[in-house]
N, C-alpha and C positions, 0 to 999 in steps of 0.2 A: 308293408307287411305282406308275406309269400302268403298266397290263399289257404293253402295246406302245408302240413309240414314243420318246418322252424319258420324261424324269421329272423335275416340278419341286422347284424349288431347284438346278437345274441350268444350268450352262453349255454351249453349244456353238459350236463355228466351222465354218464353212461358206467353203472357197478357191474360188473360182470362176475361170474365166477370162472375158472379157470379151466373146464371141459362146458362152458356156453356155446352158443352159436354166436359169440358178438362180433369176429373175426368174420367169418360168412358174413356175417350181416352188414356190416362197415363196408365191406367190399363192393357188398346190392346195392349202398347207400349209394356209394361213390355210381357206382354204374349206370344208375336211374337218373341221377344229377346231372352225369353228362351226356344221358341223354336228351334230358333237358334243357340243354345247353349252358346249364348253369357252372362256372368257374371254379374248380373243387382243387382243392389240396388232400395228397392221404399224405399225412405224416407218420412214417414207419416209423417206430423204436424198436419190435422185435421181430420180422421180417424181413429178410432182403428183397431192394427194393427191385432187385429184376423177378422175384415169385408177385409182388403187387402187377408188375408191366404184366405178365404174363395173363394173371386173373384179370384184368380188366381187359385185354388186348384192345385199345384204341390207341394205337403209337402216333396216329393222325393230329389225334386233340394232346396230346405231349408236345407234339411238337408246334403246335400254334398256340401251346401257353392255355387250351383250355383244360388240361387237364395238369397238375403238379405233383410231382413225387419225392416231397422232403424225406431225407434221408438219415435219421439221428440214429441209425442202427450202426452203417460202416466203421460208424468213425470210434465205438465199443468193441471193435473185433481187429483182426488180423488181416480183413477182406482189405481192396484200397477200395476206394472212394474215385468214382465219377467225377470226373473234368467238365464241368458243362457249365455254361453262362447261366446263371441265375441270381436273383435280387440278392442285396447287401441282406435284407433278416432270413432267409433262406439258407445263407453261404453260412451264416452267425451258428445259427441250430445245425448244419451239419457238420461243422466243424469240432462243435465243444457243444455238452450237455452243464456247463457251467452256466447258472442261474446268471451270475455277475456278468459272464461275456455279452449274453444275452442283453442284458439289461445296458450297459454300454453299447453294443451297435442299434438297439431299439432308438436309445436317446439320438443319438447322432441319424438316425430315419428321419426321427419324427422331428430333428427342426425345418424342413423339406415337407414341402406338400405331397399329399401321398401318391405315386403314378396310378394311373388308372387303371392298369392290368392287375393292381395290389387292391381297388376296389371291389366289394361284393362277391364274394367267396364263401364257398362252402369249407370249411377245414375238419378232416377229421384225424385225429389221433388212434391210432390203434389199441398204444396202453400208454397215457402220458405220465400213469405214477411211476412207470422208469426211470424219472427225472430225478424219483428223492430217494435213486442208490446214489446218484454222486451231489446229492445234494440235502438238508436236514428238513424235515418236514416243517419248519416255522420258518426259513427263507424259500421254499416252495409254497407255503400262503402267502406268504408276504410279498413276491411276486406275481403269483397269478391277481393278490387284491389290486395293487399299485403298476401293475403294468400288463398282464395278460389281457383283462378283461377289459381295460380303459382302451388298447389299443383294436380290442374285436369292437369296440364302438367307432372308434377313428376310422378305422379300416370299414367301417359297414361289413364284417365277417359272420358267417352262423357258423358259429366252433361247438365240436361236438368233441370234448373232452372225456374220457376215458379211465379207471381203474378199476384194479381186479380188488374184489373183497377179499376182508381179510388174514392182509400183507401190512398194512399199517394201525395206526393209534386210532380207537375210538372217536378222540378230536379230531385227529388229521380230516375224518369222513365229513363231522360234521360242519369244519370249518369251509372243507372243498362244496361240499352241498350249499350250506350259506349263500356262498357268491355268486351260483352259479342260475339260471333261470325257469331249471327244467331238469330232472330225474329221471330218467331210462334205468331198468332193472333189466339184465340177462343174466337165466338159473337153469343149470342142469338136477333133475333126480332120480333116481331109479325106480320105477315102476313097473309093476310086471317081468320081473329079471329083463327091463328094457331101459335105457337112458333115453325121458324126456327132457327137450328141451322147451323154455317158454321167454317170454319177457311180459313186462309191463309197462307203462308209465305211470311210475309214482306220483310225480308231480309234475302241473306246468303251470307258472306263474300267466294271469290273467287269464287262461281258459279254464272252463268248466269238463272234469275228463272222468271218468269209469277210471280206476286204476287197479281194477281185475286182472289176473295175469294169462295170457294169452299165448294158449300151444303154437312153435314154430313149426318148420320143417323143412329139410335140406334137400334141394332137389336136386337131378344128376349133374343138373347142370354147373352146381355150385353157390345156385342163388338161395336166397333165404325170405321164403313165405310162410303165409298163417293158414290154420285150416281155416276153411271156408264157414265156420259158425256163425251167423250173424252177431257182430257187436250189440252190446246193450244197450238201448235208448242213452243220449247223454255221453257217451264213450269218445274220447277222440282218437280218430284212425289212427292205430298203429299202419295201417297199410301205408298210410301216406305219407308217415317217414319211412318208412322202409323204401320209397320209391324215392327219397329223397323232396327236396325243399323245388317248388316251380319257380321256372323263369319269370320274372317280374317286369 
């Protein structure tokens, strides 16, 4: 278990609304992680993934594999798609947002012990309910039940899964919340003819947390912090994911 943070072999969802800071945020996440030296994936769906290269600028840790840059946006548009050596469930997701392809090269991983570069990872998703334009929200549960989440355990992964409110079915939320270990809330509103931004953590399975919602803020630099309020007795730091999961 990561002291702070997540902890892998873990699930998480992240609601966002669609003028939040989750996008900033996902970005801190990733950045803090590898500062930390910890192992991270960002899986792009609606970004290209040279604006992610750019935001994080450590071309260093791309290139020694500690840092990953899945690519399921390319392969939805007109752009081509990057030639670059990367693993068999990598090549699978940028190729095809097909749940079934998925799930066939998954299988054919996992009769293979998993490599060690594939172990203990941070994975984040930027918006993974992209997945259920080309695919129906009941084989999108029914893959992340029977296969997502069984393999964030094989893998030792802390996946930090993703959607915008909303966009889908009252079920679809509540079935994705179900499986998942832990709730992240990111809300834009307007106050004071100004758009604030906040988040929360709704829930997290076995910790004791505040789940009061907590003002963001964007700084020049692109990062995303909280004001300095003192948290509530009992509250567990938002700061600390925000900074990402520690090296274990």
């Amino acid at each position: 278990m990561m002291p702070e943070g997540f902890a892998y072999g873990r699930n998480y969802l992240v609601e966002f609304d669609p003028h939040s800071l989750w996008y900033e945020a996902s970005l801190t996440i990733a950045f803090h992680s590898l500062k930390h030296g910890i192992r991270t994936d960002y899986h792009t769906f609606t970004h290209i993934p040279s604006e992610i290269r750019d935001a994080l600028n450590v071309k260093k840790l791309e290139d020694d594999g500690t840092l990953r840059i899945v690519d399921s946006f390319t392969v939805t548009t007109l752009l081509r798609r990057e030639d670059t050596a990367k693993s068999t469930l990598v090549q699978t997701m940028e190729k095809s947002l097909s749940l079934k392809d998925w799930e066939r090269d998954d299988a054919e991983l996992l009769k293979e012990a998993a490599p060690e570069g594939e172990k203990k990872r941070l994975h984040i998703d930027d918006d993974t309910s992209t997945i259920v334009a080309y695919n129906d929200e009941k084989s999108f549960i029914d893959h992340w039940r029977t296969n997502a989440i069984p393999s964030a355990r094989i893998f030792d992964w802390s996946m930090l899964h993703s959607t915008v409110t909303g966009s889908h079915s009252e079920n679809f939320y509540r079935q994705f919340e179900s499986l998942c270990d832990g709730i992240i809330d990111f809300k834009s509103r307007e106050e004071n003819e100004m758009i604030e931004q906040y988040a929360r953590i709704r829930t997290m399975r076995g910790k004791a947390q505040g789940s009061r919602w907590r003002h963001l803020r964007l700084l020049d630099s692109g990062e995303v912090t909280l004001d300095r309020t003192p948290p509530k007795a009992g509250s567990l730091g938002i700061t600390a994911w925000l900074r990402g999961p520690k090296k274990r």
